[in-house]
RODO-2510 file (C-alpha; in nm, 4 decimals, decimal comma):
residues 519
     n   res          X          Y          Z
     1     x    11,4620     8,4236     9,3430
     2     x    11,4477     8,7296     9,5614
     3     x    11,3754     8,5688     9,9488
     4     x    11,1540     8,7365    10,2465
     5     x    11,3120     8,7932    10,5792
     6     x    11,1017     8,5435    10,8306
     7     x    11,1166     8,8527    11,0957
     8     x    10,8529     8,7914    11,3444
     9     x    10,9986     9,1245    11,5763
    10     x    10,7388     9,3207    11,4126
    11     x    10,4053     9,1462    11,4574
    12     x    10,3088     9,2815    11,8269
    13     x    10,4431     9,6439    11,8115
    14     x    10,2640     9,6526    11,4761
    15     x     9,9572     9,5202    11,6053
    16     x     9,9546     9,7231    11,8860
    17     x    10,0079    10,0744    11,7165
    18     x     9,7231     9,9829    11,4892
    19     x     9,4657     9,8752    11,7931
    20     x     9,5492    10,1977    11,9300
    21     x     9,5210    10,3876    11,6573
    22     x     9,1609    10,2301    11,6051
    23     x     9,0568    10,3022    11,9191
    24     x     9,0815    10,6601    11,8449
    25     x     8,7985    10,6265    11,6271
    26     x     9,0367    10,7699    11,3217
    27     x     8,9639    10,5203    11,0817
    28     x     8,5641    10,5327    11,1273
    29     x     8,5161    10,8557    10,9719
    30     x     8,3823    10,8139    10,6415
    31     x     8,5892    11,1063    10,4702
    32     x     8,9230    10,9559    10,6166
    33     x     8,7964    10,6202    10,4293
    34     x     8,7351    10,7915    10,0965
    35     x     9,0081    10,9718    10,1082
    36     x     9,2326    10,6175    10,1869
    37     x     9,0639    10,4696     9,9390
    38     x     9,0919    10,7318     9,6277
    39     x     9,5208    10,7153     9,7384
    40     x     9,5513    10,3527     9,7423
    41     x     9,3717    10,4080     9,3867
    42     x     9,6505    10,6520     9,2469
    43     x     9,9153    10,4021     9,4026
    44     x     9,7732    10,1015     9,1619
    45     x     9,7765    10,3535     8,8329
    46     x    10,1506    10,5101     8,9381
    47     x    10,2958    10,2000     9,0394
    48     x    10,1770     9,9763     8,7492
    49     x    10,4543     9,9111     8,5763
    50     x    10,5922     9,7827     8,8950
    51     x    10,3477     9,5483     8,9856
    52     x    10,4018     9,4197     8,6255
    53     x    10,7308     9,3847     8,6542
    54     x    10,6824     9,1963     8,9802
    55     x    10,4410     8,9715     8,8939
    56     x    10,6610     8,9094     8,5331
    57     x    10,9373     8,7722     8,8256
    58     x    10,7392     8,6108     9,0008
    59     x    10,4934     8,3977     8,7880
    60     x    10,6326     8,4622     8,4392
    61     x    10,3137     8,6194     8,3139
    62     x    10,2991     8,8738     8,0490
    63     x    10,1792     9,2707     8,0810
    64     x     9,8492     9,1845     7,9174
    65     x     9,8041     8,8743     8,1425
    66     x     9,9108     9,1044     8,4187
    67     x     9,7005     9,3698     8,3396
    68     x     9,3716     9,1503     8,3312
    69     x     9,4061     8,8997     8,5904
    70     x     9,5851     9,1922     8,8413
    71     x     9,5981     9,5335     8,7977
    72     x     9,2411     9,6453     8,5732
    73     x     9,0541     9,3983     8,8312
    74     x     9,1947     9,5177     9,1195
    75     x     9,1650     9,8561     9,0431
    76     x     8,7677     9,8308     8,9866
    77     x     8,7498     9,6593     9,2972
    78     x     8,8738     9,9657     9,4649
    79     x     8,6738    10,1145     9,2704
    80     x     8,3512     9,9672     9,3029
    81     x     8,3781    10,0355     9,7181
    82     x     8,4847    10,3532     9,6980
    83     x     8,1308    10,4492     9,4456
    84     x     7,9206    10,2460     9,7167
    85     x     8,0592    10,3657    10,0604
    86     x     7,8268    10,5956    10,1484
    87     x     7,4921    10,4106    10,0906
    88     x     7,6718    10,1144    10,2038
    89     x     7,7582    10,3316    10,5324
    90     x     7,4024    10,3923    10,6165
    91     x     7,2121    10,2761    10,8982
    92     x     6,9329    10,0742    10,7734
    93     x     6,6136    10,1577    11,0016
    94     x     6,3980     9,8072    11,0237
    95     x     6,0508     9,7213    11,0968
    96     x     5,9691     9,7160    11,4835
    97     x     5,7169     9,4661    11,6198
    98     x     5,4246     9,5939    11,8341
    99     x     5,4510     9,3567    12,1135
   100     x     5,7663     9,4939    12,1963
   101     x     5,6817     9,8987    12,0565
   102     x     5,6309    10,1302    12,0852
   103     x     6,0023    10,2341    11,9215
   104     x     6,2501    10,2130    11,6656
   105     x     6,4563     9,9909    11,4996
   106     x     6,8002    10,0201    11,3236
   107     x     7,1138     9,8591    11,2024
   108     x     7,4361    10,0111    11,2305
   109     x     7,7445     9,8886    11,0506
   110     x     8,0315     9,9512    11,2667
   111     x     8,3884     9,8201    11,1731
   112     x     8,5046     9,5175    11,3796
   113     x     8,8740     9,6641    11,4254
   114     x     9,2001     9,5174    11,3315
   115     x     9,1860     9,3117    11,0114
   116     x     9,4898     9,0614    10,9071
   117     x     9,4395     9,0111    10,5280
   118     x     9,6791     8,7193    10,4156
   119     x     9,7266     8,7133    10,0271
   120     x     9,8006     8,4216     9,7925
   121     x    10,0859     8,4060     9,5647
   122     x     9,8839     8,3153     9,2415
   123     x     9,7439     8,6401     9,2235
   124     x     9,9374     8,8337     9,4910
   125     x     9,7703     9,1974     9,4027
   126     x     9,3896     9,0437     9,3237
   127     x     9,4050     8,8552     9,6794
   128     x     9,5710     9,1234     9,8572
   129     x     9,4340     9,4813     9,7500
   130     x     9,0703     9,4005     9,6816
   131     x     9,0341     9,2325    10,0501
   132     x     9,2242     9,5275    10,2131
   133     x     8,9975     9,7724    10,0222
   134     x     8,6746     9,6146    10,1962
   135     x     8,8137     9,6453    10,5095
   136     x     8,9029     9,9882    10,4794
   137     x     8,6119    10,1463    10,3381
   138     x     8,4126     9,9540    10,6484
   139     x     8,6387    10,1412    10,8814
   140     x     8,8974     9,9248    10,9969
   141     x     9,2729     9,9434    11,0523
   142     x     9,4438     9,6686    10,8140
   143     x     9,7381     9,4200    10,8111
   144     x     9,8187     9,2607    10,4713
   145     x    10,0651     8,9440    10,5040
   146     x    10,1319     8,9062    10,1238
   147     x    10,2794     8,5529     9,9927
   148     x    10,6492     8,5417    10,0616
   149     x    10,6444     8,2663     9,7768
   150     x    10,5948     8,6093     9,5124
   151     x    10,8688     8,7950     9,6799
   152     x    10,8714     9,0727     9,4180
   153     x    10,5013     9,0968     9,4527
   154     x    10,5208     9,1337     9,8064
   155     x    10,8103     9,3832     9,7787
   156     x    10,5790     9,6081     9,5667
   157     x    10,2600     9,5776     9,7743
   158     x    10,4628     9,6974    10,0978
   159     x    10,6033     9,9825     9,8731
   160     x    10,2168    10,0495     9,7818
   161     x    10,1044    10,0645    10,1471
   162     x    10,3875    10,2360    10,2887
   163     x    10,3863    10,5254    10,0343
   164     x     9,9800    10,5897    10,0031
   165     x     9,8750    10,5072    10,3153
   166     x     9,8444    10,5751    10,6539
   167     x    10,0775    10,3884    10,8490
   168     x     9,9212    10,4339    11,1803
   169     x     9,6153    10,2785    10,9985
   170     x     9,7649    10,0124    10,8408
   171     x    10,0754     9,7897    10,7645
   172     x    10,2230     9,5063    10,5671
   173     x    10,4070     9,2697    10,7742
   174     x    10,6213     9,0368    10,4745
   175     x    10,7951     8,7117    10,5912
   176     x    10,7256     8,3354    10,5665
   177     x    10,6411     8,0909    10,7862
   178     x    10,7196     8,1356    11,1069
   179     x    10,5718     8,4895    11,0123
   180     x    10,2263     8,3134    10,9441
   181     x    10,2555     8,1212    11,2332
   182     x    10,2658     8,4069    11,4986
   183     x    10,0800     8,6759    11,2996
   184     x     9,7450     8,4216    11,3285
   185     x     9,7747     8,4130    11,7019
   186     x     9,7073     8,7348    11,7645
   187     x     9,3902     8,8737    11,9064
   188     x     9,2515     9,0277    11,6207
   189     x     8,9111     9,1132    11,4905
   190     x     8,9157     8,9322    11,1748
   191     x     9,1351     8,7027    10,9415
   192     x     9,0486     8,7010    10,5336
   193     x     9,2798     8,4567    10,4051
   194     x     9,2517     8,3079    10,0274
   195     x     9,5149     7,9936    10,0249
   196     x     9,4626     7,5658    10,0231
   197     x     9,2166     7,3791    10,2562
   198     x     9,5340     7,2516    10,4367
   199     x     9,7007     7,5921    10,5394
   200     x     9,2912     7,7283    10,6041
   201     x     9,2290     7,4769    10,8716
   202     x     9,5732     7,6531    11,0337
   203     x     9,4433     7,9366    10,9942
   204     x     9,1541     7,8459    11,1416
   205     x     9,3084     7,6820    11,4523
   206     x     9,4914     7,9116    11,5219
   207     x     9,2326     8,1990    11,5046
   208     x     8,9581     8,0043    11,7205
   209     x     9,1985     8,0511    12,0546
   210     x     9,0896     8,4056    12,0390
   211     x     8,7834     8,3680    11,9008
   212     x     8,9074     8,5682    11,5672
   213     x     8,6473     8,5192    11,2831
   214     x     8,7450     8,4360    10,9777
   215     x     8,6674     8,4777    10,5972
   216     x     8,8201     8,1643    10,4233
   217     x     8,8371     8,1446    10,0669
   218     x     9,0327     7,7943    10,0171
   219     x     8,9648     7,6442     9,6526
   220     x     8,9683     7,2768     9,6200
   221     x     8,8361     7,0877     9,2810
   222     x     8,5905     7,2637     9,1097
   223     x     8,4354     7,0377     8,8824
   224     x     8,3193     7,1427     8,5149
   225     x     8,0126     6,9422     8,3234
   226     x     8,0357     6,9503     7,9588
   227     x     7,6912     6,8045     7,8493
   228     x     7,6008     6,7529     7,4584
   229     x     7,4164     6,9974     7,3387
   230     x     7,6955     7,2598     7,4056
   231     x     7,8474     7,4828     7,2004
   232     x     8,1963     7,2854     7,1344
   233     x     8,4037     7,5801     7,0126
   234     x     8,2694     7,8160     7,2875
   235     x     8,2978     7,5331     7,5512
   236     x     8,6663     7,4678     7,4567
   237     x     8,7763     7,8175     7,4595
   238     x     8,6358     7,8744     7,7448
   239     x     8,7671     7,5691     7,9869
   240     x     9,0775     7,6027     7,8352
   241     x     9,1129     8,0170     7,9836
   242     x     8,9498     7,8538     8,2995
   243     x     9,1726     7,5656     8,3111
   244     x     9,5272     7,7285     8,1712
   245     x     9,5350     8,0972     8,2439
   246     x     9,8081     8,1446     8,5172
   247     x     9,9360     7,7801     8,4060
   248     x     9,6472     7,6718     8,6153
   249     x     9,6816     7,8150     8,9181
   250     x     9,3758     7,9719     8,9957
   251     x     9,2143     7,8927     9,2997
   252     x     8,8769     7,8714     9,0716
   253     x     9,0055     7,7128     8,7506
   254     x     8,8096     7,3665     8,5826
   255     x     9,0375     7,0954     8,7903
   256     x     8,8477     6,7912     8,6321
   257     x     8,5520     6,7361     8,3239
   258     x     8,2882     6,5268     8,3327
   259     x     8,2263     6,5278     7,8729
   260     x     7,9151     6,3550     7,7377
   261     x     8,0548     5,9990     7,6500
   262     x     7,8299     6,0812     7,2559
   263     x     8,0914     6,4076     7,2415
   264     x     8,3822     6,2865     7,3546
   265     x     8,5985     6,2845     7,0578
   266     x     8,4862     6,5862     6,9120
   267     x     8,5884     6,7757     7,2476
   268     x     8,8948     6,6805     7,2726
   269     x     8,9452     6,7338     6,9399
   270     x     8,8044     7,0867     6,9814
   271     x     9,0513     7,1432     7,2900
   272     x     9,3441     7,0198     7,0940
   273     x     9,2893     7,2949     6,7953
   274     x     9,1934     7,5797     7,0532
   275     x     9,5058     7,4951     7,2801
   276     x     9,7509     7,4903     6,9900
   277     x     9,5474     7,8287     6,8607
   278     x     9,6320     8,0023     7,1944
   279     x     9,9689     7,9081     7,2381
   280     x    10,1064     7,7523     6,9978
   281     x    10,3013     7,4398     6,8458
   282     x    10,5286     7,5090     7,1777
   283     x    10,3713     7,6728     7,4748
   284     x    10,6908     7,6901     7,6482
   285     x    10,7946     7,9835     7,3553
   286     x    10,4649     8,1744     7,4151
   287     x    10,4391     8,4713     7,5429
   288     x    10,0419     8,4080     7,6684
   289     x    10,1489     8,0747     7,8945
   290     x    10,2851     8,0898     8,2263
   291     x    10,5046     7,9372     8,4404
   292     x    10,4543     7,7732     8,7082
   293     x    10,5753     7,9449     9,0595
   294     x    10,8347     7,7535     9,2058
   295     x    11,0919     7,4729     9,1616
   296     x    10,8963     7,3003     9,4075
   297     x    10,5476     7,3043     9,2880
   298     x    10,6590     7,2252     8,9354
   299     x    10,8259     6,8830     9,0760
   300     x    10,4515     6,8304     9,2643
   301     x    10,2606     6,8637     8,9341
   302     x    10,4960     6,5859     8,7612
   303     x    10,4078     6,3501     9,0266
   304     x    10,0734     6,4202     8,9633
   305     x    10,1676     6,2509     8,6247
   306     x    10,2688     5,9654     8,7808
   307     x    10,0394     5,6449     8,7977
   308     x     9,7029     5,8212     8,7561
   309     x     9,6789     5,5203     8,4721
   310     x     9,4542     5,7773     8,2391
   311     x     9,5557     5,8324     7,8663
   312     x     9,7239     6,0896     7,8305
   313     x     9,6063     6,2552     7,4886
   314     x     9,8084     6,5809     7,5169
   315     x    10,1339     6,7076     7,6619
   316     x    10,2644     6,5866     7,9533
   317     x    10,6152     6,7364     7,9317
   318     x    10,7707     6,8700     8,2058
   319     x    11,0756     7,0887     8,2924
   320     x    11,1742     7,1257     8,6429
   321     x    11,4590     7,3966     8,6186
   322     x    11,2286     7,6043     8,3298
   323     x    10,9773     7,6096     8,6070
   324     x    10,7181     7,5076     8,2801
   325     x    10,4316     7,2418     8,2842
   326     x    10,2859     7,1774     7,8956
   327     x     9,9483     7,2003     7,8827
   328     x     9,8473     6,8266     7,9743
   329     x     9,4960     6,6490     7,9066
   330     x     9,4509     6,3402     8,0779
   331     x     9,1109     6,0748     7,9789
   332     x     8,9449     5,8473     8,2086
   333     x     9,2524     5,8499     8,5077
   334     x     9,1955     5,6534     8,8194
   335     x     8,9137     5,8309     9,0411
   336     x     9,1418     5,7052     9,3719
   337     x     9,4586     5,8806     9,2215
   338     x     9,6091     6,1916     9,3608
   339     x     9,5030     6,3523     9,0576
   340     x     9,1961     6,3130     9,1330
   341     x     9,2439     6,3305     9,5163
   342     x     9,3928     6,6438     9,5548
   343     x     9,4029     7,0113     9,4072
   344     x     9,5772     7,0127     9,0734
   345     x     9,6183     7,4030     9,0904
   346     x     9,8458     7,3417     8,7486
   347     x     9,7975     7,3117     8,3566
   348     x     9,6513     6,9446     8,3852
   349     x     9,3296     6,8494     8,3127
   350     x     9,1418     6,5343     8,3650
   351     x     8,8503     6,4166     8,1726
   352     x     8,6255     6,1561     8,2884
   353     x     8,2818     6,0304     8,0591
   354     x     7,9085     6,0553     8,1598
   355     x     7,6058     5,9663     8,0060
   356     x     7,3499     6,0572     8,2631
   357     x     7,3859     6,3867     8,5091
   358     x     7,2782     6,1747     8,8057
   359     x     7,6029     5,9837     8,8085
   360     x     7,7425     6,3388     8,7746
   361     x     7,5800     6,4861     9,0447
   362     x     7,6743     6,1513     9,2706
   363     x     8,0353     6,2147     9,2092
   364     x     7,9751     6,5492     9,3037
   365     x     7,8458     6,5103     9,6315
   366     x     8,0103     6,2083     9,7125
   367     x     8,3298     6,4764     9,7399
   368     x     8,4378     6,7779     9,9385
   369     x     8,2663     7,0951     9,8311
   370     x     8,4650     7,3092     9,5421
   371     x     8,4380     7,6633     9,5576
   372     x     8,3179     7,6485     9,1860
   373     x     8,1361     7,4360     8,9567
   374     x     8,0847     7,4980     8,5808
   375     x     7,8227     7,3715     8,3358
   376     x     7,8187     7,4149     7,9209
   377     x     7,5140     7,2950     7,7890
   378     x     7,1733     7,4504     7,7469
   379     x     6,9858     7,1434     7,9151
   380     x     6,7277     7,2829     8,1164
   381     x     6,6767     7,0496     8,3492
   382     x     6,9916     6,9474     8,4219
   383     x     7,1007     7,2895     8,4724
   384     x     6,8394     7,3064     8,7536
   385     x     6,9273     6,9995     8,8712
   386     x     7,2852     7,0762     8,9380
   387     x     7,1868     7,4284     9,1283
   388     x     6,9070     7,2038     9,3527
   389     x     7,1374     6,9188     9,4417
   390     x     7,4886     7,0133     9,4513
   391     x     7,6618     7,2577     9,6509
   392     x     7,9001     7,4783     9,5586
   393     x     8,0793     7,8174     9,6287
   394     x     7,9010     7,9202     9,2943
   395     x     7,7588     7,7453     9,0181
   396     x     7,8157     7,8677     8,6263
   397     x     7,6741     7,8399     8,3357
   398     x     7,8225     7,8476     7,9904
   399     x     8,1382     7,9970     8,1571
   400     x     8,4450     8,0025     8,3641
   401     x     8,6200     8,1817     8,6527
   402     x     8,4873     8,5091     8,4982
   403     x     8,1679     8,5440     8,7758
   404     x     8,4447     8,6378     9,0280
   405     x     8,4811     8,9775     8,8680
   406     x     8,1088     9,0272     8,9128
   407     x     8,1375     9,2951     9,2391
   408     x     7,7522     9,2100     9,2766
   409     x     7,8260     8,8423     9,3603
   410     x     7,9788     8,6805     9,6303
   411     x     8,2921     8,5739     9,5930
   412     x     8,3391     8,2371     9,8591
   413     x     8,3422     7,8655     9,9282
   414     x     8,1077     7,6640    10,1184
   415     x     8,2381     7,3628    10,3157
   416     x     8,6081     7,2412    10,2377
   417     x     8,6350     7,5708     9,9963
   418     x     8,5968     7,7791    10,3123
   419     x     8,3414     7,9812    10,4408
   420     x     8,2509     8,4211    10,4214
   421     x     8,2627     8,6156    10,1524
   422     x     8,3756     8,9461     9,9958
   423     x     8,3695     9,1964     9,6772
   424     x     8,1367     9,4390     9,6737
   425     x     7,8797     9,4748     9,9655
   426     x     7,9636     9,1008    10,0944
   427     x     8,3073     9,2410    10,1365
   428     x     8,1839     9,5293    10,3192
   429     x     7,9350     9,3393    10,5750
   430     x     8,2104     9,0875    10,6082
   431     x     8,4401     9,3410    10,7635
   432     x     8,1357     9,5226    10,9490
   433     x     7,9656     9,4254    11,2727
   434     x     7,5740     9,4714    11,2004
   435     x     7,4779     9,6047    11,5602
   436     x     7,1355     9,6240    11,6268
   437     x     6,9590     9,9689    11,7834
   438     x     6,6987     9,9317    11,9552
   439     x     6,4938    10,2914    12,1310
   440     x     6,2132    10,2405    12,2947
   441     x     5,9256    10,4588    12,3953
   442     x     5,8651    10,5647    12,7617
   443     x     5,4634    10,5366    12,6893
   444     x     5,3961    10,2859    12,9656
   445     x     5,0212    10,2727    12,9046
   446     x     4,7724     9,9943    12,8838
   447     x     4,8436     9,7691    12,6642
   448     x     5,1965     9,8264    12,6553
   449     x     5,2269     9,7409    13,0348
   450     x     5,1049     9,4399    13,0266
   451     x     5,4289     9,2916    13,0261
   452     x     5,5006     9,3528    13,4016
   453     x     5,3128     9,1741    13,7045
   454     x     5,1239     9,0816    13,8786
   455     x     5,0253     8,8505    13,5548
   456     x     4,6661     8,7963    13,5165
   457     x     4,4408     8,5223    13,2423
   458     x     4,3381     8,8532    13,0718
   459     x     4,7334     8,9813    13,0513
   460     x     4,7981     8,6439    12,9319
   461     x     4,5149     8,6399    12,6450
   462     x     4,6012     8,9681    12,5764
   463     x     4,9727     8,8991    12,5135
   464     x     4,8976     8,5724    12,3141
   465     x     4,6619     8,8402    12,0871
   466     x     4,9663     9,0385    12,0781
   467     x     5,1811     8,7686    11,8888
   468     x     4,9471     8,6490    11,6704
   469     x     4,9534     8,9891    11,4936
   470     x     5,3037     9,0211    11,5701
   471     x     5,4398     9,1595    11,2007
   472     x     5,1792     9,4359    11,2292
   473     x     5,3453     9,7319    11,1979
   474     x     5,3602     9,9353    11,5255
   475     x     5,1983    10,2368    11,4032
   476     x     4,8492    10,0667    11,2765
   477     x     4,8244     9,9150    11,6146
   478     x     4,8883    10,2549    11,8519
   479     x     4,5991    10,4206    11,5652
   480     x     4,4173    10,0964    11,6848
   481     x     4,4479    10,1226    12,0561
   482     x     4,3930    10,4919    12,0287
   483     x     4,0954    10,4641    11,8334
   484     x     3,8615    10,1618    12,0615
   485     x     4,0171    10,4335    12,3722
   486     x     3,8534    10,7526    12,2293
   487     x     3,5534    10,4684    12,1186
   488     x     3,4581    10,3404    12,4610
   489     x     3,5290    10,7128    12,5913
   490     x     3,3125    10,8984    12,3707
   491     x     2,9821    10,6414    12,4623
   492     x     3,0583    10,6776    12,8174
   493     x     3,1075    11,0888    12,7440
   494     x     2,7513    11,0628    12,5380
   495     x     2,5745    10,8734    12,8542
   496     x     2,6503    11,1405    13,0932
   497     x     2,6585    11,4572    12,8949
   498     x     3,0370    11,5201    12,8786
   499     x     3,1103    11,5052    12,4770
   500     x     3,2130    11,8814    12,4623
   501     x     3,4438    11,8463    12,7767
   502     x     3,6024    11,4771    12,6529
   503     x     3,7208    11,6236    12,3310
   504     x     3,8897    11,9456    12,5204
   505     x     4,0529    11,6804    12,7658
   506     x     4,1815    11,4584    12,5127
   507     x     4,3287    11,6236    12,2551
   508     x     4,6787    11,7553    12,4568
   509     x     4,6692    11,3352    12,5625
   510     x     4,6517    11,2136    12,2301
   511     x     4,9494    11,4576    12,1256
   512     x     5,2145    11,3270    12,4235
   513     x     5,1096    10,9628    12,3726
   514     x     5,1994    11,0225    11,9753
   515     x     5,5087    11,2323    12,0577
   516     x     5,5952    10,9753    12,3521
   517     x     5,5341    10,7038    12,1229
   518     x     5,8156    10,8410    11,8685
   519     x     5,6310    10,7640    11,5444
***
């Protein structure tokens, strides 16, 4: 396997060219954006075939695997920010308050500055590019740390970067540990980093001594409820692409299955025709299953399949040096087992019997919070039940891992499965500051001085009036004040005689106050 120099020389100069370069204001101009944007775009279509490549090396996939879990998606992730940038640019003018108009209100998204994306290795171009994208369309300089653990992938992203981007914009900094280590010290503006729990509480650490926020999207057990009125065939299929594409390592994919204890047999059943239907008497010869990354991780998932004392109904074979798990289905293992402990993120999946979803829903809570939970079944109530009283980074129905391509959802964990979000908009606000405008008139008139002493009972009752109607809007309430003013001065006018003369008086007044008033 190819290896990543652990070269920590380059953090700080590279971090400092890129702060500088942001505070030049370069990367806030919306045409430099698009125009970053539409080249990191032709990058992904003429460097395709070597991301495919890479990704072949590095996880074993095939092009159509690699093509629909990498390139297509990241592509209309680009996509999707560059068609929204400019009304996602705009300032968004709010409602102002009377007791503190007369003026106006507006939110301005401003980049924060320096972003350090740091990508996964299961999908090195989905967690990399898509991230980066946001950042850049929101106006910010960018540092992507790809995975040294998909060297090839990493190779290709820098080549991606380097070639159709800016370099005094941004940068890919490759390496491995002691890279990570040092590159999450810095004083940056913001961290998006997709990995475990473990290494996101690092992360974490290591960002809070400069106060760097953070967008953590960190996986953990995402539990799946099969309940039994659900379509078996459908259900199968569908775990089985949630549970086994990328040889289960997907930071989203079904780790564990609660099945109806009245559908039990027919499921797995169902699972055992679908699995051999996808790949075969021998997974290990077909060209749709993966392997798994590393040496390392493969030795991890077979002592996963060690003393978990479930029945093991299907596969369970393992070859170290072939870096290849078989697609395993485990019933009813110990709940206490590291199985069932920790984040399988591999081709094994447990199945444990219910037969009402409170029990469900206790097991649920009783644990960390998953960044996913799925549900097949068209059970009403239970369905409502599980959005009401469990918490999750998102909550499925009828389906799996497929609602992170939606660009109009959020894409994060709550809890243990991390915290932020991005795609789409929530990627966009996630790398922007929301800063808050505020001008205010110079009118100073009664009642909008009332606010300054010396404070009287009648400033004070006047005030408390003033918050009571506090969601009026503005405008209404200057037509108001106006109106009882011209009121009380055309009966004093009419008692002395002086109607022609008030309305030649106040007419230029009630212009300035209008114009002063800037509505």
């Amino acid at each position: 396997m190819a290896q990543i120099q652990d070269n920590t020389d380059v953090i700080q100069p590279t971090f400092l060219k890129l702060k500088e370069t942001f505070n030049t204001h370069k990367t806030k101009c919306l045409k430099f954006r698009k125009a970053q944007l539409k080249s990191l775009l032709r990058g992904l279509e003429e460097m395709e075939q070597e991301f495919h490549a890479a990704i072949e090396k590095d996880l074993g996939v095939t092009l159509f695997s690699s093509q629909i879990t990498s390139t297509i998606v990241t592509k209309a992730d680009v996509e999707n920010q560059l068609a929204h940038i400019d009304e996602w640019s705009k300032e968004e003018k709010v409602d102002t308050p009377f007791v503190i108009g007369p003026g106006s209100s507006k939110i301005i998204y401003e980049p924060l500055g320096v972003v350090l994306v740091i990508a996964a290795w299961n999908y090195p171009l989905y967690t990399g590019i898509p991230p980066m994208a946001a950042a850049i369309a929101a106006g910010n300089c960018v540092i992507l740390k790809p995975s040294e653990i998909a060297p090839h992938s990493s190779q290709a992203m820098y080549n991606l970067v380097t070639k159709y981007l800016d370099p005094s914009c941004y940068a890919v900094i490759q390496g491995g540990v002691e890279v990570s280590k040092k590159i999450t010290t810095l004083p940056l503006d913001l961290i998006i980093f997709t990995g475990s729990p473990e290494k996101g509480k690092l992360v974490a650490k290591a960002a809070s001594e400069n106060l760097v926020p953070c967008i953590l999207e960190l996986g953990g057990k995402s539990p799946t409820i099969v309940d039994k009125d659900c379509n078996l065939n459908v259900t199968a299929q569908r775990i089985i692409q949630g549970r086994f594409t990328n040889a289960g390592q997907t930071c989203v994919a079904c780790d564990y299955v609660f099945v109806h204890q009245t559908i039990k047999d027919a499921f797995i059943n169902e699972m055992k025709t679908e699995l051999k239907r996808f790949f075969g008497e021998n997974p290990q010869n077909s060209n749709d299953y993966s392997k798994i990354v590393t040496e390392f991780h493969t030795q991890r998932l077979q002592e996963l399949l060690k003393d978990h004392q479930g029945q093991v109904v299907l596969g369970g074979q393992v070859n170290v040096n072939q870096r290849y798990v078989e697609p395993t289905i485990i019933v009813q293992p110990k709940v206490d087992s590291k199985l069932m402990t920790e984040e399988i993120f591999g081709p094994i999946l447990p199945i444990l019997l219910f037969e009402n979803i409170d029990e469900v829903i206790q097991f649920i809570n009783a644990r960390p919070k998953p960044l996913a939970l799925y549900y097949y079944g068209s059970n009403s109530k239970n369905k409502r039940l599980l959005e009401q009283q469990t918490s999750s980074g998102a909550i499925v129905h009828n389906d799996s891992i497929f609602h992170l391509l939606n660009p109009n959802l959020p894409f994060g964990g709550v809890g243990n499965s991390g915290y932020g979000a991005y795609h789409g908009i929530s990627g966009f606000k996630g790398c922007s500051h929301a800063k808050p405008v505020f001008a205010k008139s110079t009118l100073n008139i009664y009642p909008f001085n009332i606010r300054y002493p010396p404070y009287t009972k009648h400033k004070l009752q006047t005030l408390s009036l003033f918050f009571k109607f506090a969601e009026l809007p503005q405008r209404h309430v200057v037509n108001a004040t106006l109106l009882v003013s011209f009121v009380v001065a055309l009966k004093l006018a009419q008692k002395k005689g002086y109607l022609k003369k008030l309305f030649e008086i106040s007419k230029p007044y009630v212009e300035k106050v209008w114009k002063q008033a800037n509505l």
